[in-house]
mmCIF file of the N, C-alpha and C atoms, coordinates in Angstrom:
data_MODEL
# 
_entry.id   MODEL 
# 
loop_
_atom_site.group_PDB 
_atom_site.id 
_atom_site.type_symbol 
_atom_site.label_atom_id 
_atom_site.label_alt_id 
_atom_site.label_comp_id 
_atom_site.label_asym_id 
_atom_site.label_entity_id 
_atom_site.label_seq_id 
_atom_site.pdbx_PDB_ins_code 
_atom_site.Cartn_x 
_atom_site.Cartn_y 
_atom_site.Cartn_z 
_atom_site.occupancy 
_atom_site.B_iso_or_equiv 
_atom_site.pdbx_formal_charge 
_atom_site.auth_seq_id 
_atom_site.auth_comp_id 
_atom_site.auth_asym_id 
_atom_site.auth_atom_id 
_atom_site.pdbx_PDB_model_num 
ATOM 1   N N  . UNK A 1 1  ? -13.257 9.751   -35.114 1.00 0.00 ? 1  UNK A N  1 
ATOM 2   C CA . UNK A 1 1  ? -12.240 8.953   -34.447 1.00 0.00 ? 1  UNK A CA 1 
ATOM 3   C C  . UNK A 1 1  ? -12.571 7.466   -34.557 1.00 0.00 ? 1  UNK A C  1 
ATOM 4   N N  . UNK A 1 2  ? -13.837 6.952   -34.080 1.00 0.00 ? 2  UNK A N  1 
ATOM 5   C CA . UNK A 1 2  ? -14.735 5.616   -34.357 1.00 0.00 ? 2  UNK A CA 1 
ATOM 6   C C  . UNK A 1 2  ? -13.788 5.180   -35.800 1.00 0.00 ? 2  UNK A C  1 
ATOM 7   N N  . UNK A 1 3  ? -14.453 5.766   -37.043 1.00 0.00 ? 3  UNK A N  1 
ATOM 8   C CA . UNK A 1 3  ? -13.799 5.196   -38.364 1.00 0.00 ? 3  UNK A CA 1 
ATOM 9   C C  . UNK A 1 3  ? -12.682 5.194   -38.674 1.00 0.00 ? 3  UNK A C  1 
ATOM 10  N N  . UNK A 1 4  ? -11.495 5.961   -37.736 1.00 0.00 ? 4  UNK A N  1 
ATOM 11  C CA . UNK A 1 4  ? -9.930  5.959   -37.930 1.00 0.00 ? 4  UNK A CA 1 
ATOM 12  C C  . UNK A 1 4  ? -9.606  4.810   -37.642 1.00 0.00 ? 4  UNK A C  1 
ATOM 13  N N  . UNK A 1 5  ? -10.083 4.282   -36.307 1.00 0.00 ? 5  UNK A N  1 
ATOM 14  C CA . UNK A 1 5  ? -9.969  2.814   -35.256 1.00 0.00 ? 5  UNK A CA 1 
ATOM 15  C C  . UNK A 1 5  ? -10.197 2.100   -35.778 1.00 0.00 ? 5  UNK A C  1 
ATOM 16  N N  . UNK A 1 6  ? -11.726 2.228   -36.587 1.00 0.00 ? 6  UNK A N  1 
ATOM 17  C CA . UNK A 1 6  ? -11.947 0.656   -37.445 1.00 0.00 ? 6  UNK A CA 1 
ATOM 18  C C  . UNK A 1 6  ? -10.970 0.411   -38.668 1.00 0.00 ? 6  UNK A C  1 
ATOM 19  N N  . UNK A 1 7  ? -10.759 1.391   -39.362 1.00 0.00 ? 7  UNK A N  1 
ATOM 20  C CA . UNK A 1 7  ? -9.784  1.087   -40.350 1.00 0.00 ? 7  UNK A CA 1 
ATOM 21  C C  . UNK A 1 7  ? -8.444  0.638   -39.938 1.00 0.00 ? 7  UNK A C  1 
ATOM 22  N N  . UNK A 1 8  ? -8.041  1.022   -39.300 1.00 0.00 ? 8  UNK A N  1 
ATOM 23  C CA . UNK A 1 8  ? -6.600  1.018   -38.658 1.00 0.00 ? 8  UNK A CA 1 
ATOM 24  C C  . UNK A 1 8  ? -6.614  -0.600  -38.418 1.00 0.00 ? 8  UNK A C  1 
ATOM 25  N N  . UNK A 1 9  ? -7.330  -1.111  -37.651 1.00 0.00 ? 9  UNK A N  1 
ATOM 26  C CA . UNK A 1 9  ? -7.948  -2.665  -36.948 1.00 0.00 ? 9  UNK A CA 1 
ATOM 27  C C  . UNK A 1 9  ? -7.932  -3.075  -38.042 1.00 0.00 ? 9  UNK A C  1 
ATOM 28  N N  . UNK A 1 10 ? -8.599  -3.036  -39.190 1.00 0.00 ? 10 UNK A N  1 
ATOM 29  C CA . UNK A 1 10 ? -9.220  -3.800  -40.200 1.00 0.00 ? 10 UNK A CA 1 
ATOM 30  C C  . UNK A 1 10 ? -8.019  -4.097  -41.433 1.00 0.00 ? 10 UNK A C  1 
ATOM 31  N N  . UNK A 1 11 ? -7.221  -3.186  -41.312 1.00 0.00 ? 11 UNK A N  1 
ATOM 32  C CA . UNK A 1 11 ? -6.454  -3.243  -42.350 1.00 0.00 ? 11 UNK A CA 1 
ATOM 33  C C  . UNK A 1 11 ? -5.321  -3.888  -41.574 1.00 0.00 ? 11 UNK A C  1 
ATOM 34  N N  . UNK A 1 12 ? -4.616  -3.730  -40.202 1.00 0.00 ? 12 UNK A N  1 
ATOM 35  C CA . UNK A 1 12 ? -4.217  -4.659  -39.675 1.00 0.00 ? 12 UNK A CA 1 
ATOM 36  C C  . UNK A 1 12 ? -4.056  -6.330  -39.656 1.00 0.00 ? 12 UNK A C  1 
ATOM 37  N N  . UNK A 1 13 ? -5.633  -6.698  -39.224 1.00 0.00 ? 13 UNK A N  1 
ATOM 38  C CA . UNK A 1 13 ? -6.101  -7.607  -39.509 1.00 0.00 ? 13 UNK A CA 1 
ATOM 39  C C  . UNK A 1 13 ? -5.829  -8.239  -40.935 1.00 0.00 ? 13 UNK A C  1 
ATOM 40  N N  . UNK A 1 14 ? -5.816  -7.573  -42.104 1.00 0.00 ? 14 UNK A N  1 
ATOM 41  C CA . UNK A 1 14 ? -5.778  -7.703  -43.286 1.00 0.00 ? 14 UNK A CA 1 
ATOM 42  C C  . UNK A 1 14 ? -4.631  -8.220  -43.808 1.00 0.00 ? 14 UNK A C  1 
ATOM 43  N N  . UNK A 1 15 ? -3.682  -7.304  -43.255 1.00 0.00 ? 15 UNK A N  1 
ATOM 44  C CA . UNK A 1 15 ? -2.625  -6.953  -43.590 1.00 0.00 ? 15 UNK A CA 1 
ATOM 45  C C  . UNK A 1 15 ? -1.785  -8.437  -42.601 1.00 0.00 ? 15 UNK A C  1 
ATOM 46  N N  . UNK A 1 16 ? -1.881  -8.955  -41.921 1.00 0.00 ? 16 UNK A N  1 
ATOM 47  C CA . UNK A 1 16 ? -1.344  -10.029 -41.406 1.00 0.00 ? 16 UNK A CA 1 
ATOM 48  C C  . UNK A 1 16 ? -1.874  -11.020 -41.592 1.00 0.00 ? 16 UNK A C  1 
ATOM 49  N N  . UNK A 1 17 ? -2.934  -11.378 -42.358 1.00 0.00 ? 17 UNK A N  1 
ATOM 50  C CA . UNK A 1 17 ? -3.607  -12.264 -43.013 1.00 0.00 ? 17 UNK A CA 1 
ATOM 51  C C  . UNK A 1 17 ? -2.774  -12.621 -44.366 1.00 0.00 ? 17 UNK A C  1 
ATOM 52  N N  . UNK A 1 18 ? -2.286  -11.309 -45.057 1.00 0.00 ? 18 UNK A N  1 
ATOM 53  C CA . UNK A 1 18 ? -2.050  -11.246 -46.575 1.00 0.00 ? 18 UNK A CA 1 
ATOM 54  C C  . UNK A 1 18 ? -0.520  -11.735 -45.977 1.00 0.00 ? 18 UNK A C  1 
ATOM 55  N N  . UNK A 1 19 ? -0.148  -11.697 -44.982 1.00 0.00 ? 19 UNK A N  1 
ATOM 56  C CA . UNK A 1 19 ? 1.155   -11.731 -44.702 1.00 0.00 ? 19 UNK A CA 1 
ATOM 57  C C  . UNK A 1 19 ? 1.757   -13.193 -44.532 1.00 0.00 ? 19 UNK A C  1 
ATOM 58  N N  . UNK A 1 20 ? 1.032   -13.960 -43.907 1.00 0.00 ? 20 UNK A N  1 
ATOM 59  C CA . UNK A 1 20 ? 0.634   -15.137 -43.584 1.00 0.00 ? 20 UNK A CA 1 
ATOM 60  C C  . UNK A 1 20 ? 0.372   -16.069 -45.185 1.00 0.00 ? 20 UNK A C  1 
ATOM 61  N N  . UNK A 1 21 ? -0.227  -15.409 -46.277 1.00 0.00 ? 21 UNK A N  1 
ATOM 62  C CA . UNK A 1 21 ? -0.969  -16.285 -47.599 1.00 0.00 ? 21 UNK A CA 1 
ATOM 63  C C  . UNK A 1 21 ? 0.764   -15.676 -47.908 1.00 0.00 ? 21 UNK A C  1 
ATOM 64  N N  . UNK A 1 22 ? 1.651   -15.100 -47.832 1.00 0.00 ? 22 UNK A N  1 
ATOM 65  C CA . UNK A 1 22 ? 2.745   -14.931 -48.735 1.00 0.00 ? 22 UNK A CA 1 
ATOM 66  C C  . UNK A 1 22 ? 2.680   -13.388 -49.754 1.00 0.00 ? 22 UNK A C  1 
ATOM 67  N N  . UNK A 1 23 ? 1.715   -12.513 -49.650 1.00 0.00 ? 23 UNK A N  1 
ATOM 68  C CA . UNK A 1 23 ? 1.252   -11.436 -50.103 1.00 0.00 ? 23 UNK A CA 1 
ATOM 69  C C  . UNK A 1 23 ? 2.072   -10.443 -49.881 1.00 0.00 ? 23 UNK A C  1 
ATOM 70  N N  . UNK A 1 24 ? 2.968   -9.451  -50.535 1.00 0.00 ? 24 UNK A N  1 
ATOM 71  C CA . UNK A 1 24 ? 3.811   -8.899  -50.489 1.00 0.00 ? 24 UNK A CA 1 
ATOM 72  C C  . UNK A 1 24 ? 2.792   -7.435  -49.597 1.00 0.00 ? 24 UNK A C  1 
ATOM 73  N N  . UNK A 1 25 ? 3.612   -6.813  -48.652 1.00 0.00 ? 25 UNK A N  1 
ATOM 74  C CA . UNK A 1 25 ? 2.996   -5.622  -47.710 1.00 0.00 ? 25 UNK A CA 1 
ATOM 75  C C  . UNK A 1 25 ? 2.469   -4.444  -48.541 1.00 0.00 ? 25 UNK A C  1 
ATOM 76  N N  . UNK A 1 26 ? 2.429   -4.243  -49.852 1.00 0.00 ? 26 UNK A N  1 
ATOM 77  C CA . UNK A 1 26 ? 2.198   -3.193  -50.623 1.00 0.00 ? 26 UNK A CA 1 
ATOM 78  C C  . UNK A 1 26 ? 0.684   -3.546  -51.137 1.00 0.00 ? 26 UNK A C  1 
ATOM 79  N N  . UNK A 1 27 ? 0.734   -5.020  -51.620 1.00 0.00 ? 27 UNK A N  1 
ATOM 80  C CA . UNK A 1 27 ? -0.548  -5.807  -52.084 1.00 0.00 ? 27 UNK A CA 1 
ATOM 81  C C  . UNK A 1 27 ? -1.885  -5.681  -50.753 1.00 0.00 ? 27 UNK A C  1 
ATOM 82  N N  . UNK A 1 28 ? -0.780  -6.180  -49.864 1.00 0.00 ? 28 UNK A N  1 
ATOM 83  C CA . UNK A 1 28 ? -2.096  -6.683  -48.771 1.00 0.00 ? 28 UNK A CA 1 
ATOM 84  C C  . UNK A 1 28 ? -2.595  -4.892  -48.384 1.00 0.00 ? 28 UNK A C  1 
ATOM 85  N N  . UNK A 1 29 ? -1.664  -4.050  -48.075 1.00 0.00 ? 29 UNK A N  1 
ATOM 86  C CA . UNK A 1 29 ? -2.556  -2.717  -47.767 1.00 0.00 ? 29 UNK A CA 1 
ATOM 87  C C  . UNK A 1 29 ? -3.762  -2.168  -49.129 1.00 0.00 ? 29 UNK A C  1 
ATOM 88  N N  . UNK A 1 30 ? -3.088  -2.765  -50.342 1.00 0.00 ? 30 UNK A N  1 
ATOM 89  C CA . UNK A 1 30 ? -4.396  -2.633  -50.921 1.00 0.00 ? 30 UNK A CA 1 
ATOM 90  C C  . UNK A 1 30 ? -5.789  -2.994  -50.955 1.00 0.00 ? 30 UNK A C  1 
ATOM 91  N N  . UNK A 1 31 ? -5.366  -4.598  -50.625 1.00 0.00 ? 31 UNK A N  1 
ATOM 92  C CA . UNK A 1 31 ? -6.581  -5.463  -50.424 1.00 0.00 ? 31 UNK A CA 1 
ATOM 93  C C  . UNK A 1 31 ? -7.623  -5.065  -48.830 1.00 0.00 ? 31 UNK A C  1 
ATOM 94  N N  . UNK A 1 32 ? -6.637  -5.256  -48.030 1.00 0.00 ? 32 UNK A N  1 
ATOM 95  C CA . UNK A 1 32 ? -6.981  -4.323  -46.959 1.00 0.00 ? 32 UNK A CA 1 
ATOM 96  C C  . UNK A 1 32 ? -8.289  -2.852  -46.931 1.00 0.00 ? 32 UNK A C  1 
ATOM 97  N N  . UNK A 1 33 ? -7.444  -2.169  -48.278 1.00 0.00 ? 33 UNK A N  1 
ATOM 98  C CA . UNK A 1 33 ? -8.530  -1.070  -48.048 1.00 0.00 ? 33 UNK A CA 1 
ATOM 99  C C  . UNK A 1 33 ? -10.048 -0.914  -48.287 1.00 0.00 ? 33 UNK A C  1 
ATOM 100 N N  . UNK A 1 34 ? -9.825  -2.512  -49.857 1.00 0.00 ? 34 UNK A N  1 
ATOM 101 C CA . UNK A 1 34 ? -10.774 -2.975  -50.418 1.00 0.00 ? 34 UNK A CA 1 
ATOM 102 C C  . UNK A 1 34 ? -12.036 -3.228  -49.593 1.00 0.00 ? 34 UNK A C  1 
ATOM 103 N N  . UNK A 1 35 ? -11.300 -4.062  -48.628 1.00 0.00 ? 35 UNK A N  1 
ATOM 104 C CA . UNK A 1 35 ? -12.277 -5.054  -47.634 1.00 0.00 ? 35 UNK A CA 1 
ATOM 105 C C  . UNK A 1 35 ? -12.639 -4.336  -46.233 1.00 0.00 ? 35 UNK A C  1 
ATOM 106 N N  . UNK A 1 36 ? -12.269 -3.158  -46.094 1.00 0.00 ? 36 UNK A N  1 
ATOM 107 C CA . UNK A 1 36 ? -12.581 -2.665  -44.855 1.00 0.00 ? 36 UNK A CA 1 
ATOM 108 C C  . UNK A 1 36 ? -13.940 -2.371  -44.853 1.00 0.00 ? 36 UNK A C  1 
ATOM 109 N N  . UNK A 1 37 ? -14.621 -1.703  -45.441 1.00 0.00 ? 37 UNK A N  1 
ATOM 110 C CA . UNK A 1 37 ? -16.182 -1.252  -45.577 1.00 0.00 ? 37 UNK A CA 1 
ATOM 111 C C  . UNK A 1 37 ? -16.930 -3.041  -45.061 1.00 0.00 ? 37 UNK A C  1 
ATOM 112 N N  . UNK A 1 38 ? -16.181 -3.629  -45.998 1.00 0.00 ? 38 UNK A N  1 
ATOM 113 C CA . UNK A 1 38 ? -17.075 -5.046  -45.882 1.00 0.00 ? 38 UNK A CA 1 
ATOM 114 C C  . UNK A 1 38 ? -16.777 -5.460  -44.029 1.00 0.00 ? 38 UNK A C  1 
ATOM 115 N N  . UNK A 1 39 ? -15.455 -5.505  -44.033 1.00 0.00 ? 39 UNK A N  1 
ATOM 116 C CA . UNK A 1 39 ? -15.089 -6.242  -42.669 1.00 0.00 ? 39 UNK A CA 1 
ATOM 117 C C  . UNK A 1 39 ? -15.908 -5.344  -41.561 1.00 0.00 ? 39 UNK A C  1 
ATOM 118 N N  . UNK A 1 40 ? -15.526 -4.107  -41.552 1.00 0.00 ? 40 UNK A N  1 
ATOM 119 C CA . UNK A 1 40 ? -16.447 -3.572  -40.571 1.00 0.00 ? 40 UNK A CA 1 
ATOM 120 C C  . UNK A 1 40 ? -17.901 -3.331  -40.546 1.00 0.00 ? 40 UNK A C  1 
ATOM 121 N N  . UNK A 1 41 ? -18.228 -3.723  -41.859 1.00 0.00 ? 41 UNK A N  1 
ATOM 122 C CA . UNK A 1 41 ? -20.432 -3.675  -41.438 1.00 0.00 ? 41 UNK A CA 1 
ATOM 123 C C  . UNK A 1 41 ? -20.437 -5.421  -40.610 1.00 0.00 ? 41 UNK A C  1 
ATOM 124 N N  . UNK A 1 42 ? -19.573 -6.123  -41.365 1.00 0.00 ? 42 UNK A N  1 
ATOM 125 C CA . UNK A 1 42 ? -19.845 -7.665  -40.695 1.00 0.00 ? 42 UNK A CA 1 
ATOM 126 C C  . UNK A 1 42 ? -19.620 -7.531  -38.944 1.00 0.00 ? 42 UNK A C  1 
ATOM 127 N N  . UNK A 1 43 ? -18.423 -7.148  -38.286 1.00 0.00 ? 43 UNK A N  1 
ATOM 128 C CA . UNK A 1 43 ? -18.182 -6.916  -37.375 1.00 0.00 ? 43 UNK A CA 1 
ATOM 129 C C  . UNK A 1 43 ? -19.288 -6.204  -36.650 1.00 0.00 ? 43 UNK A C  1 
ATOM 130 N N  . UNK A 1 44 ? -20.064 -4.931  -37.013 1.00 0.00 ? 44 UNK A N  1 
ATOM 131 C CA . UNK A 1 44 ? -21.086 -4.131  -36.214 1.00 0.00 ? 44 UNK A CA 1 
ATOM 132 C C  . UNK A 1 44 ? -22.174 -5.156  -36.488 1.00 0.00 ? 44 UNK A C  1 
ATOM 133 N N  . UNK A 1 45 ? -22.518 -6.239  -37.424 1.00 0.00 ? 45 UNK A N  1 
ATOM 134 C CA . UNK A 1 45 ? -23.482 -7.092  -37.680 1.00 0.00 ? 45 UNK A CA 1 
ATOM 135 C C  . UNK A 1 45 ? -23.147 -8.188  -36.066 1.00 0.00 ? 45 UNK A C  1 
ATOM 136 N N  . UNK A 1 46 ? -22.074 -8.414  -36.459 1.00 0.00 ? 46 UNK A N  1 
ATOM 137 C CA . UNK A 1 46 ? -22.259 -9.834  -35.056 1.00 0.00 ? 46 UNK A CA 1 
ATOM 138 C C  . UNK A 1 46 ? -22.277 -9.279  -33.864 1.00 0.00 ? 46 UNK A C  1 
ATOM 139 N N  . UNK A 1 47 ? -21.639 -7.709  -33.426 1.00 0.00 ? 47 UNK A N  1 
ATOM 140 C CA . UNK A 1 47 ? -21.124 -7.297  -32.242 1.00 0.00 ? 47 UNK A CA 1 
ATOM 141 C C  . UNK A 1 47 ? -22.073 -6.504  -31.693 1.00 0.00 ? 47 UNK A C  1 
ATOM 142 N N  . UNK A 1 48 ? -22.991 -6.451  -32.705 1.00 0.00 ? 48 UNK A N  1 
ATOM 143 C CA . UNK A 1 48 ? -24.271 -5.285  -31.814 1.00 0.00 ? 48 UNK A CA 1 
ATOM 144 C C  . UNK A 1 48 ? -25.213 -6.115  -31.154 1.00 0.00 ? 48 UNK A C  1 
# 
């Protein structure tokens, strides 16, 4: 359940970022999926 939440968050996050640079919603869920592994070790890095 933990890794459903973080992805869900992360690609969110992503995904309204890409939305914001002009990134069409098909692009940014890709990039999104790319960067989740990364976004969430950084996140357990500052938050622990």
């Amino acid at each position: 359940m933990e890794e459903c939440g973080e992805g869900v968050l992360t690609g969110r996050i992503a995904e309204s970022i890409a939305a914001r640079m002009g990134v069409d919603p098909g692009t940014a869920s890709t990039i999104a999926a790319a960067a989740t592994p990364y976004v969430i070790s950084f996140l357990r890095e500052k938050l622990a």
